[in-house]
C-alpha positions in Angstrom: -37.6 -54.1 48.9 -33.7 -54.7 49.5 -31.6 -52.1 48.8 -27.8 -52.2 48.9 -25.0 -49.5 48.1 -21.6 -50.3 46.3 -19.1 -48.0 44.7 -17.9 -48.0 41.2 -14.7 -47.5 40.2 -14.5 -44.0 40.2 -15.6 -43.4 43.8 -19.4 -43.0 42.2 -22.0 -44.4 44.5 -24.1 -47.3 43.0 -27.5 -48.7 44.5 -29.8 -51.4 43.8 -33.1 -51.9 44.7 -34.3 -55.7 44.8 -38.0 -57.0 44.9 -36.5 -60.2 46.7 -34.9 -59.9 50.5 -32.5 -62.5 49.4 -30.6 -60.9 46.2 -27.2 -60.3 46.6 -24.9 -57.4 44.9 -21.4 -58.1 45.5 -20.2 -57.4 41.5 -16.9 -55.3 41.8 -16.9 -52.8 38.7 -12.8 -54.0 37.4 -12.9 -50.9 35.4 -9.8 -48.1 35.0 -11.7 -44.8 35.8 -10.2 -41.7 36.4 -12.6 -39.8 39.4 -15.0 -37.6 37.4 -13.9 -33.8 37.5 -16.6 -32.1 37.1 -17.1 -28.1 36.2 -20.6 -27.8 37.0 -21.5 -24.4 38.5 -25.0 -22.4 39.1 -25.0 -18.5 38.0 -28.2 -16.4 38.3 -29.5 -14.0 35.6 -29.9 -10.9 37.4 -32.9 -9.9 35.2 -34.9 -12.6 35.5 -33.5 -14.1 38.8 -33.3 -17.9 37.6 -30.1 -19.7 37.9 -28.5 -21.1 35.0 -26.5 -24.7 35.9 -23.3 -24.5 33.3 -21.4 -27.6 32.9 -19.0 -27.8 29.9 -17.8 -31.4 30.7 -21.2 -32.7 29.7 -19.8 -32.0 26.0 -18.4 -35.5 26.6 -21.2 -37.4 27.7 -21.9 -40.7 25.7 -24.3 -40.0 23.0 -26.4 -42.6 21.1 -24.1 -45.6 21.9 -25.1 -48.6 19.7 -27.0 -51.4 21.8 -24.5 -53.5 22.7 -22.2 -50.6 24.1 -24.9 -48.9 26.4 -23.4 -48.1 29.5 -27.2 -48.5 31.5 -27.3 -52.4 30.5 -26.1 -55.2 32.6 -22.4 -56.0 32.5 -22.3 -59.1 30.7 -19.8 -61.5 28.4 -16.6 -59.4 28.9 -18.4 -55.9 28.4 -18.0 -53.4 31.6 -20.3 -51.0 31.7 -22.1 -48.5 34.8 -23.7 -51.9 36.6 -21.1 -54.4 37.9 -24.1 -56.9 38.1 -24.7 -59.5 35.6 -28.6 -58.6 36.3 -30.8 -55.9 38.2 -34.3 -54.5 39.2 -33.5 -50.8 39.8 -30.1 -49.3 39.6 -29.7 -46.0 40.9 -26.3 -44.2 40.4 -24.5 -41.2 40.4 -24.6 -39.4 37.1 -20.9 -39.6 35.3 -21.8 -36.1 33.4 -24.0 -34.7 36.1 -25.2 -31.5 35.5 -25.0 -30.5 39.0 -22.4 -31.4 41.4 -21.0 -30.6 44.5 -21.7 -27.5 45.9 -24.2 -27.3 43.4 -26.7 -30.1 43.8 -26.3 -33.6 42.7 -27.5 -35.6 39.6 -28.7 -39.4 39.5 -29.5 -42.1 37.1 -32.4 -44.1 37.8 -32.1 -47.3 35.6 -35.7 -48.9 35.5 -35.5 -52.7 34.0 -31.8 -54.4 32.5 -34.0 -54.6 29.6 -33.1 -52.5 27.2 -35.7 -53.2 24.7 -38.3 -52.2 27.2 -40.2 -48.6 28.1 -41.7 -48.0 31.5 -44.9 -49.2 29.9 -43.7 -52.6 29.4 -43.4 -53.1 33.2 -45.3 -55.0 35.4 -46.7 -53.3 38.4 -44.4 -54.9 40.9 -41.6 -53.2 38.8 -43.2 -50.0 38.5 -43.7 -50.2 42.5 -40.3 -51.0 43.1 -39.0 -47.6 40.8 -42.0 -46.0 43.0 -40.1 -47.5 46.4 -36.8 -45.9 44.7 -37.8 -42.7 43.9 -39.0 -42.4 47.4 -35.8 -43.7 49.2 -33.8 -41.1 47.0 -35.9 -38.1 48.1 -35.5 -38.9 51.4 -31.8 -39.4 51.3 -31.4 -36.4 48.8 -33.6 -34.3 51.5 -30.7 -34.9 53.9 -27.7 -33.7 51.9 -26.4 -29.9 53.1 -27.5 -27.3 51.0 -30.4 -29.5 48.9 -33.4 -27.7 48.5 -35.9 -29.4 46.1 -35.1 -33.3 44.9 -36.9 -33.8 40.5 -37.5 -37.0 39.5 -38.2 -37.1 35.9 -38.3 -39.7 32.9 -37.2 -38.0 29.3 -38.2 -40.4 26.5 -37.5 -40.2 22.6 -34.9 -38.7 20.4 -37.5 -35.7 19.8 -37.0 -34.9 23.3 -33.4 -35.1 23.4 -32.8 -38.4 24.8 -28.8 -39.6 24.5 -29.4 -43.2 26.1 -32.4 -45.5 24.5 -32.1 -47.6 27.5 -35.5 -47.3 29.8 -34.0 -44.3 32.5 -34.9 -41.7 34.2 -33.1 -39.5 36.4 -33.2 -37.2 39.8 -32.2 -33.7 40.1 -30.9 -32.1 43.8 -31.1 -28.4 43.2 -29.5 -26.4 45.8 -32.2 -24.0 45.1 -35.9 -23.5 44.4 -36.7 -23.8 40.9 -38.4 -21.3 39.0 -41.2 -23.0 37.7 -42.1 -24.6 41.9 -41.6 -20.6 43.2 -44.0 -19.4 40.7 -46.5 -22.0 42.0 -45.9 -21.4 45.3 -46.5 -17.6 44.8 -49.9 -18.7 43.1 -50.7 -20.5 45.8 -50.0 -17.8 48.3 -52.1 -15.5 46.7 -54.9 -17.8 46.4 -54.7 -18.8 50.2 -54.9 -15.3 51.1 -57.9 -14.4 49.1 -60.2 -16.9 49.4 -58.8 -19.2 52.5 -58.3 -22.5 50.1 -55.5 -24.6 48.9 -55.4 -23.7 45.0 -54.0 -27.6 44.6 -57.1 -28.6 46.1 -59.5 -26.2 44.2 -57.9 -27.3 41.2 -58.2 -30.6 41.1 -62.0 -30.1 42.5 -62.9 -28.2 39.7 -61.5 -30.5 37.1 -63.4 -33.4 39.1 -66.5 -31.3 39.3 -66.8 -30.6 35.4 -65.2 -34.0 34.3 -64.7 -33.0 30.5 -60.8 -33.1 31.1 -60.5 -35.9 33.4 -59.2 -38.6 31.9 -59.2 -41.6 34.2 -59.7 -41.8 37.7 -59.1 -44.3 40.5 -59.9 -44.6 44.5 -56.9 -42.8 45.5 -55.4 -40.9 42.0 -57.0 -38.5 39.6 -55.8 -37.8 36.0 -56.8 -35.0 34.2 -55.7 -32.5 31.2 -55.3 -29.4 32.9 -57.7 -26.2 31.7 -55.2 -24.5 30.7 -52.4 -27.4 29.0 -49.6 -25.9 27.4 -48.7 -29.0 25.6 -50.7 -30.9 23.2 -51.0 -33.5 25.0 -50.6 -32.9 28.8 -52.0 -34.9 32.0 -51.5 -34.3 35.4 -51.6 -37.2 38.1 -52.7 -36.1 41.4 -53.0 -38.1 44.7 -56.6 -37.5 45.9 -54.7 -36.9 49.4 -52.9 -33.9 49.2 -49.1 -34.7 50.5 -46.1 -32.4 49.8 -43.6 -35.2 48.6 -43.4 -39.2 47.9 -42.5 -39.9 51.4 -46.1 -38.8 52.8 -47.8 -40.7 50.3 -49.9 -43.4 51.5 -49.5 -47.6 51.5 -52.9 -47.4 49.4 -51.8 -44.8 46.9 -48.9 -46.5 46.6 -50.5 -49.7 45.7 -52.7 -48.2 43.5 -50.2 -46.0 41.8 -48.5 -48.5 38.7 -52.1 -49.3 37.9 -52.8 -45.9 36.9 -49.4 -44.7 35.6 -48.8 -47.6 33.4 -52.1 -47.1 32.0 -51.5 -43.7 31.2 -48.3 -44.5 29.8 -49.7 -46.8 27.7 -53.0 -44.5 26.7 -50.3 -42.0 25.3 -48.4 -45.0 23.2 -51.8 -44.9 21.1 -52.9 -41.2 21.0 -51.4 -41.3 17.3 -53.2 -44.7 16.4 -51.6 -48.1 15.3 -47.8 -48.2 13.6 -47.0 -45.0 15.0 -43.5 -44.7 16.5 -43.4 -44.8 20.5 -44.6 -41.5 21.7 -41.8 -39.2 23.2 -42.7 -37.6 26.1 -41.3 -36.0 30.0 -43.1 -37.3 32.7 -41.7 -35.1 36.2 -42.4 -35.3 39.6 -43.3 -32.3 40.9 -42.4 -32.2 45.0 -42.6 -29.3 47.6 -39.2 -27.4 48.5 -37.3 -28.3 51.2 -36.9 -25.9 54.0 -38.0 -25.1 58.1 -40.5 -27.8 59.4 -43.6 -25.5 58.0 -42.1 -24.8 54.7 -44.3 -24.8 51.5 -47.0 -26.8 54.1 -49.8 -25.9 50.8 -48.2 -27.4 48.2 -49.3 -31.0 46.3 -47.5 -33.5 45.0 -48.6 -34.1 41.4 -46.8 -36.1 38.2 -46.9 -33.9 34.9 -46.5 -36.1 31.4 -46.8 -34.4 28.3 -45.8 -35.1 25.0 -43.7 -32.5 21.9 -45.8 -34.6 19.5 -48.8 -33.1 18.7 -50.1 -34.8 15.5 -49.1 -37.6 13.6 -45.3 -36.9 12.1 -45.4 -33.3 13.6 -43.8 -32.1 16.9 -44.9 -29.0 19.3 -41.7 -26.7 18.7 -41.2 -23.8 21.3 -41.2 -20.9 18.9 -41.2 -17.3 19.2 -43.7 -16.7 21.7 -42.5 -19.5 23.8 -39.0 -19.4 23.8 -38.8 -15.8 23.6 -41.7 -14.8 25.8 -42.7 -18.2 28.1 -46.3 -17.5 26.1 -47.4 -21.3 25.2 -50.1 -21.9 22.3 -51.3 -24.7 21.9 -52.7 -26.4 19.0 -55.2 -29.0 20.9 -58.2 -28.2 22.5 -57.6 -29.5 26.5 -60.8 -31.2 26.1 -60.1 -32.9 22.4 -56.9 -33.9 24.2 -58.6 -35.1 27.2 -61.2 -37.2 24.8 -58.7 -39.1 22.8 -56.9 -39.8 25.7 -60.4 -41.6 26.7 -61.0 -43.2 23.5 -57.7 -45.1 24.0 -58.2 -46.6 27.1 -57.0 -50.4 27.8 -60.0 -53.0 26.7 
């Protein structure tokens, strides 16, 4: 992998990540941009103690731009747009509406293939590896900013989810805090260490090994499995069978193995609704261990979460009453049912 950092126009760092040693990246982005002023800051509800990122200049942001005026494709034929380059592997760069910035964390775009037509399924697994060997690089240069905490690197894909851009992206959160949803698991994991003298991560993913209804496919050095309790329809988790607390201590195995198994899942979830269904929208997110002291969070696992707001054909999974008022999921699809067709669609 070769990576090199430029600059756009507005001060906004740009970096590309090569599959070739020999690529160059001297493009100079000729556009007239103002720096970005950004009003992003974090307030904490007293009540329930999460913080709450508000950001009013993201009522700008570009929103469904037609094809030949996305921002994430190549600049090409007269067209500026975020990528000076004419062509690219990975592009990583600085989010122009970031939700966090500053003071208060940072937000990157993580551009996957120039082709827009594509999905992260259509990759091969020398591109997958390479947005692998990206995501890892940014967590460890994220780790090192002042005041970062915990570095989230997610894909959001489909208009049912709320995607703006079609173009295959994903992005990377620096929180300057803990998020809610990592402290609760940490506080799990606590409890559990100190009643039975076991990592929960580890008893987790034993038992879903042990009774195998759930598991969907499994590899030498990865597991996927519909959790017991999913609170989507359609809900895997990805763990490494080597517990590591981020995507820098994984290994050179699991990292060769990895695109095999994610693209497959990816593309198991593109059938789930059988033939001439639209691509399936889903959120596929990272989950990483906080950053902190040397011994900080030293029992929590790595995993990958993918679920989908679809859960039948035509229908989506809205967040109702119980779950937007109360954080009480139900779920319409058995774990196991889920964990079946996810089986039956398996690449021949």
């Amino acid at each position: 992998m070769k990576k090199t950092s430029t600059r756009l126009a507005d001060g906004r760092e740009l970096l590309y990540y090569d599959s070739r040693d020999d690529a160059v990246r001297d493009a100079v982005d000729p556009r007239p941009l103002d720096p970005v002023a950004t009003t992003s800051q974090i307030r904490c509800d007293p009540l329930l103690g999460d913080r709450v990122a508000v950001a009013s200049h993201r009522q700008a942001r570009t929103y469904h731009p037609p094809a030949d005026e996305c921002p994430l494709c190549p600049s090409r034929d007269g067209r500026h747009s975020e990528i000076p380059a004419a062509s690219y592997d990975v592009a990583v760069f600085e989010n122009r509406f970031p939700s966090l910035a500053g003071d208060a964390g940072r937000c990157e775009v993580v551009c996957f293939t120039s082709d827009h037509d594509a999905s992260f399924a259509d990759l091969t697994e020398e591109q997958a590896g390479l947005v692998l060997e990206a995501w890892t690089d940014r967590t460890a240069e994220l780790a090192g900013l002042p005041g970062v905490r915990q570095v989230f690197c997610f894909e959001n894909r489909g208009a049912e989810i709320g995607v703006t851009l079609g173009h295959p992206h994903g992005q990377i959160y620096a929180y300057p805090f803990v998020t809610p949803r990592t402290d609760l698991m940490l506080r799990s994991v606590a409890a559990h260490l100190a009643r039975t003298g076991r990592n929960l991560f580890d008893d987790v993913v034993a038992r879903e090994r042990a009774e195998g209804a759930r598991v969907v496919l499994e590899g030498e050095h990865w597991v996927a499995f519909v959790p017991y309790a999913a609170h989507w329809p359609y809900e895997v988790h990805l763990y490494p069978k080597r517990r590591v607390r981020d995507l820098r201590e994984l290994g050179d195995a699991a990292r060769t193995e990895f695109p095999q198994v994610y693209l497959e899942l990816l593309r198991r979830f593109d059938r789930i609704f059988g033939p001439g269904e639209p691509p399936t929208p889903y959120i596929s997110a990272w989950h990483q261990a906080p950053f902190g002291p040397s011994d900080f969070a030293p029992e929590f696992a790595l995993h990958l979460e993918l679920f989908t707001v679809r859960r039948t054909s035509g229908k989506l999974k809205f967040l109702a009453g119980s779950e937007s008022g109360m954080n009480v999921f139900i779920n319409d699809v058995p774990p196991e049912t889920a964990a079946a067709r996810l089986r039956e669609v398996a690449s021949e």
